[in-house]
C-alpha beads as a LAMMPS data file, in Angstrom:
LAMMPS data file: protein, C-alpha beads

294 atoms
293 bonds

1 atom types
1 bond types

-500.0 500.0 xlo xhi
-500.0 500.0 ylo yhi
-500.0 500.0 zlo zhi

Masses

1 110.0

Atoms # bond

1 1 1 337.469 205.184 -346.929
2 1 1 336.691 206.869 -350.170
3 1 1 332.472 206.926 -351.017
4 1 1 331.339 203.809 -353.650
5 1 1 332.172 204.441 -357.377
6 1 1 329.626 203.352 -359.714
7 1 1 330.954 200.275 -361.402
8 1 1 327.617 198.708 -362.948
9 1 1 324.531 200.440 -363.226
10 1 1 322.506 197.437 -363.051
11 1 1 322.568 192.915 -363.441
12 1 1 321.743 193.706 -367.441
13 1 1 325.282 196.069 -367.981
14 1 1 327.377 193.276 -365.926
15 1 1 325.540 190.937 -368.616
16 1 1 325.955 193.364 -371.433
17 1 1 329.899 194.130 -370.484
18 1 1 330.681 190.426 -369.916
19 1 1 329.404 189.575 -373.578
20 1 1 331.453 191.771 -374.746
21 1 1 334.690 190.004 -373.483
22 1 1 333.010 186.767 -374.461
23 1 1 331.725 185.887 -371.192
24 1 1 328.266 184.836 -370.786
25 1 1 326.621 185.420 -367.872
26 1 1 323.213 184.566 -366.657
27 1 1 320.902 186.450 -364.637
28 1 1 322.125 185.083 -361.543
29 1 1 326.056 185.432 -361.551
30 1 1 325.615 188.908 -362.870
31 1 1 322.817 189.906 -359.698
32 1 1 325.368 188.517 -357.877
33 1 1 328.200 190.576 -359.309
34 1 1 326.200 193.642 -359.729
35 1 1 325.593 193.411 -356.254
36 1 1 329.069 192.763 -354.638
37 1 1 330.324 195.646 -356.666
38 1 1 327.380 198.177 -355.814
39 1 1 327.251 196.856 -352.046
40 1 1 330.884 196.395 -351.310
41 1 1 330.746 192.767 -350.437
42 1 1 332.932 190.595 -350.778
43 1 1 330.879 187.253 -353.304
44 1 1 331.395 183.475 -352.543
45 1 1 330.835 181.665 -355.414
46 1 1 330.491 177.970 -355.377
47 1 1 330.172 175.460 -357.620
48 1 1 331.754 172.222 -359.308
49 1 1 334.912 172.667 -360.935
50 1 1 335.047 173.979 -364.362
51 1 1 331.410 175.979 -363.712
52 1 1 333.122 179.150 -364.587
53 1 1 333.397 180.504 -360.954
54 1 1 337.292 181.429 -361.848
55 1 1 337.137 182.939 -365.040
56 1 1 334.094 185.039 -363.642
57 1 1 336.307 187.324 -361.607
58 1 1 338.696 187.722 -364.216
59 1 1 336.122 188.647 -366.651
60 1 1 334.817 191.433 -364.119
61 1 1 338.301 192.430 -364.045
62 1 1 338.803 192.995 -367.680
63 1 1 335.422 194.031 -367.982
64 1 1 335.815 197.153 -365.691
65 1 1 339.416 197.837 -366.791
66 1 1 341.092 197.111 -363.340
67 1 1 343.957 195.024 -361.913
68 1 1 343.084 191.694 -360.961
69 1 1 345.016 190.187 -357.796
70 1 1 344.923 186.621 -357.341
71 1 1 345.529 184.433 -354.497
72 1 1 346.050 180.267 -355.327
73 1 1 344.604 178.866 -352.102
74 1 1 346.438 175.857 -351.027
75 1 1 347.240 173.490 -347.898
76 1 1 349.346 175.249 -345.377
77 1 1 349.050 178.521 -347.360
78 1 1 349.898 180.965 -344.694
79 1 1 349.555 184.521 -343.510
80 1 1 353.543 185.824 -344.807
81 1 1 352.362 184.168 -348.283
82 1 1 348.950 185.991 -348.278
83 1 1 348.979 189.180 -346.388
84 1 1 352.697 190.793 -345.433
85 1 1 356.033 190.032 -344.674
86 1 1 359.161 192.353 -343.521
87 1 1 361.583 192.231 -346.098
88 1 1 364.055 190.847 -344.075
89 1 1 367.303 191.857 -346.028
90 1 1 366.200 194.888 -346.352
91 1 1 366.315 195.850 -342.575
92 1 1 369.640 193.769 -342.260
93 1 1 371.174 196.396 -344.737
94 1 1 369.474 199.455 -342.639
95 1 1 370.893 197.991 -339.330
96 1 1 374.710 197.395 -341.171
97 1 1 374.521 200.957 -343.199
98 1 1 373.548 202.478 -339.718
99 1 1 376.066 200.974 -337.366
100 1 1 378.596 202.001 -340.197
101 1 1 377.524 205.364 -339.372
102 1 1 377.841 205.266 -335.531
103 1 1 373.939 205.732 -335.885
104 1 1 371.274 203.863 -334.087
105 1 1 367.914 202.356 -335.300
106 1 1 364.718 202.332 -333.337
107 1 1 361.810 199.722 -333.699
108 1 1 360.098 202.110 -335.437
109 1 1 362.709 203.016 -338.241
110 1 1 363.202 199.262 -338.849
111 1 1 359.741 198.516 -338.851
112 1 1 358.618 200.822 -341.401
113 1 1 356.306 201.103 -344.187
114 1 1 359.240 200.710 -346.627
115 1 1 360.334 197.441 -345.101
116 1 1 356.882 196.003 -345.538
117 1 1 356.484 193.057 -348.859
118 1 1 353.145 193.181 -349.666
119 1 1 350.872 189.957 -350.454
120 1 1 348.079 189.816 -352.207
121 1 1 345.487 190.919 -349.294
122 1 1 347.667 193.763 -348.389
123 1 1 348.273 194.877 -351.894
124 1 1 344.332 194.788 -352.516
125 1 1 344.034 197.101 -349.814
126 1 1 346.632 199.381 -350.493
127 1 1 346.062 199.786 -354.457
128 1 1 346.111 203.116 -355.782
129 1 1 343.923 203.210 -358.581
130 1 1 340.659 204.905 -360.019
131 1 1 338.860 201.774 -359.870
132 1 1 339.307 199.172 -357.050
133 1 1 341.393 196.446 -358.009
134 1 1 339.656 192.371 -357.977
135 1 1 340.693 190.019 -355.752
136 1 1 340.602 186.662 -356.388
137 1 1 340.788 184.375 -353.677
138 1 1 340.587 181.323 -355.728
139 1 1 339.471 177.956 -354.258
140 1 1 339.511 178.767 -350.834
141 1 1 338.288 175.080 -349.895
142 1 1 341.760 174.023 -349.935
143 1 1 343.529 176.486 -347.365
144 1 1 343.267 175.087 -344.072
145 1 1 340.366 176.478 -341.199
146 1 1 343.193 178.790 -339.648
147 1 1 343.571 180.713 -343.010
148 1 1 339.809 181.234 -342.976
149 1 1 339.937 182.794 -339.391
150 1 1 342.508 185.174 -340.949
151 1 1 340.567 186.960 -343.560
152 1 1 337.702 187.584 -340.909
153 1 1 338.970 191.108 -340.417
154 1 1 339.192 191.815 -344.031
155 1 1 336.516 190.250 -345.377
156 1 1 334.432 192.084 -342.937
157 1 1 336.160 195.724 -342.279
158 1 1 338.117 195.939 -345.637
159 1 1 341.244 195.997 -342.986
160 1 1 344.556 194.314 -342.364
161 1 1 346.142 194.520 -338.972
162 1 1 350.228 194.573 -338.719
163 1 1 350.920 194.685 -335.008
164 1 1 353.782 197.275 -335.858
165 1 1 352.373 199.322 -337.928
166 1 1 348.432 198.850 -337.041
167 1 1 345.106 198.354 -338.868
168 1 1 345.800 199.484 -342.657
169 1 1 342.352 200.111 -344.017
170 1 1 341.459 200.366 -347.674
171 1 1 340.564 203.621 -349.287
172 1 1 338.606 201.563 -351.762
173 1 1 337.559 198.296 -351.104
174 1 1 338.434 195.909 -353.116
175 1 1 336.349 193.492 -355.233
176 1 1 336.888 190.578 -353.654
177 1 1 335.801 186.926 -355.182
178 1 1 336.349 183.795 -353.719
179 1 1 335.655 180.050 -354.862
180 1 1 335.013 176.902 -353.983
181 1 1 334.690 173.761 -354.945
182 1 1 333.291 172.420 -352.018
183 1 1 336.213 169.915 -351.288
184 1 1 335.057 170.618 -347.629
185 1 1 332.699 172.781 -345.855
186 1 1 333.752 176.143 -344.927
187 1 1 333.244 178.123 -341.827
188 1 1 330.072 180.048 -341.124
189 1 1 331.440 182.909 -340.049
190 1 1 333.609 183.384 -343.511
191 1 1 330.079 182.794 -344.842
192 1 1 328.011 185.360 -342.878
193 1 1 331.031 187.915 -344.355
194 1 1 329.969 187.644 -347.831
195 1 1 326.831 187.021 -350.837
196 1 1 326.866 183.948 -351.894
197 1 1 326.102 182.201 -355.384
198 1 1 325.830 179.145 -356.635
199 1 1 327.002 177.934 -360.487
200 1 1 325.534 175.108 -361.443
201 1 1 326.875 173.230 -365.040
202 1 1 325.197 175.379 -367.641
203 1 1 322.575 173.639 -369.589
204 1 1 322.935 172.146 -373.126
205 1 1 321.902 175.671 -374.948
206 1 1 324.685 177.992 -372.745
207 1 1 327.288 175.492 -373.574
208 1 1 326.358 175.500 -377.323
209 1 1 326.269 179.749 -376.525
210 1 1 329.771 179.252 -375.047
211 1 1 331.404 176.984 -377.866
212 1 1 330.460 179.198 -380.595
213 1 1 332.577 182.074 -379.008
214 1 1 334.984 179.540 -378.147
215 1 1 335.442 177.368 -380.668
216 1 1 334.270 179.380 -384.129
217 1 1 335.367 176.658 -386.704
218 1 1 333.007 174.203 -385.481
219 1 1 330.186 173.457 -387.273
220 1 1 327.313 174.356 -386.190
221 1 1 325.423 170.539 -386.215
222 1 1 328.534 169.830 -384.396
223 1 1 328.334 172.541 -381.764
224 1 1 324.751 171.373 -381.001
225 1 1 325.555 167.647 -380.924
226 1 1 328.555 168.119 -378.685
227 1 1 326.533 170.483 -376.370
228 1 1 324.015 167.326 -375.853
229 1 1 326.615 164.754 -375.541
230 1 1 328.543 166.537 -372.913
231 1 1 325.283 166.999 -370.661
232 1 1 324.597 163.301 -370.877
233 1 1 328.229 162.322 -369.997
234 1 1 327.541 164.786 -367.029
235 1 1 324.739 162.304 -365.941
236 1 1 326.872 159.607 -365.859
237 1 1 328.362 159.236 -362.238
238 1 1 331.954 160.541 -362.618
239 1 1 334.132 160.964 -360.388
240 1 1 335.035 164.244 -362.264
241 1 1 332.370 165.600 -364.666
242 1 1 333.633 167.593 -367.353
243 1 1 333.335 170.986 -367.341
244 1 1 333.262 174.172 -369.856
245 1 1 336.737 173.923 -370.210
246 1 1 336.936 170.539 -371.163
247 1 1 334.429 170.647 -373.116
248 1 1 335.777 173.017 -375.215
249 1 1 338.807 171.504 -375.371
250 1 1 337.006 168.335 -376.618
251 1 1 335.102 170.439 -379.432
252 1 1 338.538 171.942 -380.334
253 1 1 340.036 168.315 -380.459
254 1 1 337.362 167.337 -383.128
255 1 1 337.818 170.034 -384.764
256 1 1 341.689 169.706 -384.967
257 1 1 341.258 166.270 -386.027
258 1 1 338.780 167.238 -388.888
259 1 1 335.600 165.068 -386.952
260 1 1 332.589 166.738 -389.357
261 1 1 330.049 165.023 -386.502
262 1 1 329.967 162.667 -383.717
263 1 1 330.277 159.161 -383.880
264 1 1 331.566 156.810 -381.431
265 1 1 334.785 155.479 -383.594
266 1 1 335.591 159.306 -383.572
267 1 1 334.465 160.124 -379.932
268 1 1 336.128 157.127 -378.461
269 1 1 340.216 158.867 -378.963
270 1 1 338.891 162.136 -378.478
271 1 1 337.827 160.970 -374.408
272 1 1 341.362 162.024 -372.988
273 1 1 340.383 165.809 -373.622
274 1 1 336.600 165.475 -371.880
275 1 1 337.622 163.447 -368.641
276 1 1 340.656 163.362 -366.814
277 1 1 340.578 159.767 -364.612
278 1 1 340.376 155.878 -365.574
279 1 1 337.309 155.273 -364.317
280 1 1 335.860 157.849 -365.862
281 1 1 337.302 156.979 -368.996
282 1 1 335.949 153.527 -368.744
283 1 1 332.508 154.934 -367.726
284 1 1 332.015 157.210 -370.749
285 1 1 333.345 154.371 -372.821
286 1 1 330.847 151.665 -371.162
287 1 1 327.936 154.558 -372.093
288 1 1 329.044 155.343 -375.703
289 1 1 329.469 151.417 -376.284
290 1 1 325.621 150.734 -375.059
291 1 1 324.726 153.704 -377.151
292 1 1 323.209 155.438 -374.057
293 1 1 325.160 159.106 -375.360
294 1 1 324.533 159.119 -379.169

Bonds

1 1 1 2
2 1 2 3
3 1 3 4
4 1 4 5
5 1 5 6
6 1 6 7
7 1 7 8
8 1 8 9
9 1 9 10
10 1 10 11
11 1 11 12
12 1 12 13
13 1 13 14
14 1 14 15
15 1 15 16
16 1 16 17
17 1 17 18
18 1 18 19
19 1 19 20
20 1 20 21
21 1 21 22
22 1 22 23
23 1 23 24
24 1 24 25
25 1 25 26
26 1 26 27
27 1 27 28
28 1 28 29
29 1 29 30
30 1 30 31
31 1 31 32
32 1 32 33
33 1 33 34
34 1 34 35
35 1 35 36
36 1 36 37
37 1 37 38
38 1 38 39
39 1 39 40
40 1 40 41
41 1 41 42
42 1 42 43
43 1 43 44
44 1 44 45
45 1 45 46
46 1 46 47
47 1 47 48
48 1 48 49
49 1 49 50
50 1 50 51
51 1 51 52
52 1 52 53
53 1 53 54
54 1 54 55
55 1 55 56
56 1 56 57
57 1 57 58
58 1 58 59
59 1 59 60
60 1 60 61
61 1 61 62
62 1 62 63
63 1 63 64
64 1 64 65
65 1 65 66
66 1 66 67
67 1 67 68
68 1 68 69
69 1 69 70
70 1 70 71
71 1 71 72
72 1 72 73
73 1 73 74
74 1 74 75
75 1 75 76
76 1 76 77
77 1 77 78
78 1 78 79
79 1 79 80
80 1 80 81
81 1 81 82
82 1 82 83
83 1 83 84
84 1 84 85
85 1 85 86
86 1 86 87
87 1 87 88
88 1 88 89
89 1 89 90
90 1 90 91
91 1 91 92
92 1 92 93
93 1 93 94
94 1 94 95
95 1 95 96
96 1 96 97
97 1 97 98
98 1 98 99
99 1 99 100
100 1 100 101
101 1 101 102
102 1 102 103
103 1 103 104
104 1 104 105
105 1 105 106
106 1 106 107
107 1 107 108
108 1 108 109
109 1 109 110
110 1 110 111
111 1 111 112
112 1 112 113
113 1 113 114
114 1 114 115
115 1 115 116
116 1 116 117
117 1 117 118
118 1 118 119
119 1 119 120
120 1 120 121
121 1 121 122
122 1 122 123
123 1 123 124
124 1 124 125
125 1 125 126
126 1 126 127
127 1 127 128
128 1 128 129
129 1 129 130
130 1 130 131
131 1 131 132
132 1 132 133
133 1 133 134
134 1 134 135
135 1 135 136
136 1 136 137
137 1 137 138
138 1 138 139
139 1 139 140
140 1 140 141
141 1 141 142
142 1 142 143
143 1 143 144
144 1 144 145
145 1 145 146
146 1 146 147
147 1 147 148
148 1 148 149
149 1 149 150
150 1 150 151
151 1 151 152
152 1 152 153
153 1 153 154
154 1 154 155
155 1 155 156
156 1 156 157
157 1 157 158
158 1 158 159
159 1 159 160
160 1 160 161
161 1 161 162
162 1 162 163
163 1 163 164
164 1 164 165
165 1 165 166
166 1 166 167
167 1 167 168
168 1 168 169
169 1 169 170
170 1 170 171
171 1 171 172
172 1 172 173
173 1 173 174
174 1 174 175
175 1 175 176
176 1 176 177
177 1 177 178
178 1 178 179
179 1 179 180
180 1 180 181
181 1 181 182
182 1 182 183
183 1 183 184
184 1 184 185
185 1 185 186
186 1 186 187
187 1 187 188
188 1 188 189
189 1 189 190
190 1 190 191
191 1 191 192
192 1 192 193
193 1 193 194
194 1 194 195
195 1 195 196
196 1 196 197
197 1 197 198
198 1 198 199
199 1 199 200
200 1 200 201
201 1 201 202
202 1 202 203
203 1 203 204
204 1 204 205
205 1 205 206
206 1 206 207
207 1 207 208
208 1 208 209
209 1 209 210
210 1 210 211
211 1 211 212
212 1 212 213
213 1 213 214
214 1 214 215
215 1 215 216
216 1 216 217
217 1 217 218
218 1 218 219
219 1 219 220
220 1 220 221
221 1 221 222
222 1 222 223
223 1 223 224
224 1 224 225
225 1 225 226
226 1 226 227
227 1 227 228
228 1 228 229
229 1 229 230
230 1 230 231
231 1 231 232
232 1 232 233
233 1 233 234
234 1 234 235
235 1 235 236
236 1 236 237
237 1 237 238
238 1 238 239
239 1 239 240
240 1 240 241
241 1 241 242
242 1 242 243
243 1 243 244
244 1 244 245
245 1 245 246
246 1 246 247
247 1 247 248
248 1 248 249
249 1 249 250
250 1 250 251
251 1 251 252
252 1 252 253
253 1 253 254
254 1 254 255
255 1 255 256
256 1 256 257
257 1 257 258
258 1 258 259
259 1 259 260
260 1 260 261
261 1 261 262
262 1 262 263
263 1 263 264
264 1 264 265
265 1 265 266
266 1 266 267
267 1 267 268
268 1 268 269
269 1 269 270
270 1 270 271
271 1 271 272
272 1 272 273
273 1 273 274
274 1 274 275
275 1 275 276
276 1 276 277
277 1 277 278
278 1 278 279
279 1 279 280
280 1 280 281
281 1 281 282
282 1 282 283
283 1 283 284
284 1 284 285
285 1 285 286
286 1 286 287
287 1 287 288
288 1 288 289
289 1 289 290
290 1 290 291
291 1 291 292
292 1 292 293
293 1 293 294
């Protein structure tokens, strides 16, 4: 394994090189980051959906110039969709092309490097690069508690074992991210593997922050407005609170429609873009109708 690269020099450049791509990071998520890169650890962030937990490894990504990997967790994901798997075809070919030649194939000519399809955990390892790529194991809540036990060894050694080829470690280690939205509890020995950070929803002056990158035609009475509306509606109990993304989509919806400030005959059709279920729907409605959000 190659000797660390310096990536940040310190929590203020990983805040300094994330504004500059628009992301704004608090003191927190960029220790966090600063730390995973200069330690060479992999970071679980958690948080409620739509925190920012996501876009935070693709903005480290962009921000350092590197290839970003990503990995969709799912139910039943499994290890041929996330670490290797022989190109099957491939060796079929080998074994036809070599019979036609009165020739004979061992185990070890069929299972060969060149046979191998990589998946995202084996292609983080095996980048070639000047920087180590991220990897973005993205809501890693919803793989199942066998996947988990399957990243022990590379979480933990930067490594990926293929009984017939061996343990393929990384020159670089990656910069590896996971999330979760704590849609169940995950094991402690996945935990003990990594730093860990928690993103809460950003208060009512980082969302105003956010929506003036995001959103530049609004106003800027609207902007602050919006950014106090949205944290009361995330007091109400949802089954889905909105998040940054929706509530820039909300702010963008306003704007679209040519809403100069908020008012519940104007709020009330806009809903559809700030929460996503019927019951929340009928929540925010209840609230806006009693006057307890504006």
């Amino acid at each position: 394994m190659t000797a660390p690269v310096s990536l940040f020099e310190s929590p203020r450049d990983v805040v300094e090189r994330l504004d500059a791509i628009d992301y704004l990071a608090d003191e927190g998520i960029a220790t966090a980051l600063y730390l995973a890169t200069a330690l060479q650890m992999p970071l679980l962030l958690e948080g409620e959906p739509g925190v920012g937990k996501t876009s935070a490894a693709i903005s480290v990504a962009a921000a350092l110039d590197t290839d970003l990997i990503r990995l969709q967790c799912y139910e039943g994901l499994a290890a041929h969709d996330a670490l290797y798997e022989w190109n099957y075809q491939r060796q079929l070919l080998a074994i036809r092309l070599s019979e036609s030649r009165a020739e004979s194939m061992s185990d070890a000519d069929l299972y060969a490097p060149e046979y191998l399809s990589e998946r995202p955990l084996l292609a983080a390892i095996r980048h070639q690069g000047q920087r180590p790529p991220v990897l973005l194991i993205d809501e890693i809540d919803r793989a199942d508690d066998e996947f988990e036990a399957l990243l022990f060894e590379f979480l933990g050694e930067g490594a990926v074992s293929i009984p017939e080829l061996g343990t393929i470690r990384a020159q670089r280690r990656p910069i590896v991210v996971l999330t979760s939205n704590r849609s169940r509890e995950l094991h402690d020995a996945l935990r003990r593997r990594c730093l860990y950070h928690w993103i809460a929803y950003p208060g009512a002056a980082q969302v105003a922050a956010v929506l003036r990158r995001t959103v530049p035609a609004a106003p800027e009475s609207l902007i602050a407005d919006a950014s106090v509306f949205v944290g009361r509606v995330r007091e109400l109990d949802l089954d889905k609170p909105p998040g940054m993304a929706e509530a820039i989509d909300w702010v963008s919806a306003l704007i679209t429609l040519g809403v100069p400030e908020l008012m519940p005959d104007a709020v009330l059709p806009t809903l559809g873009t700030l929460v996503k279920t019927p019951d929340d729907h009928a929540d925010v409605a209840d609230a806006l109708a009693r006057g307890a959000l504006l």
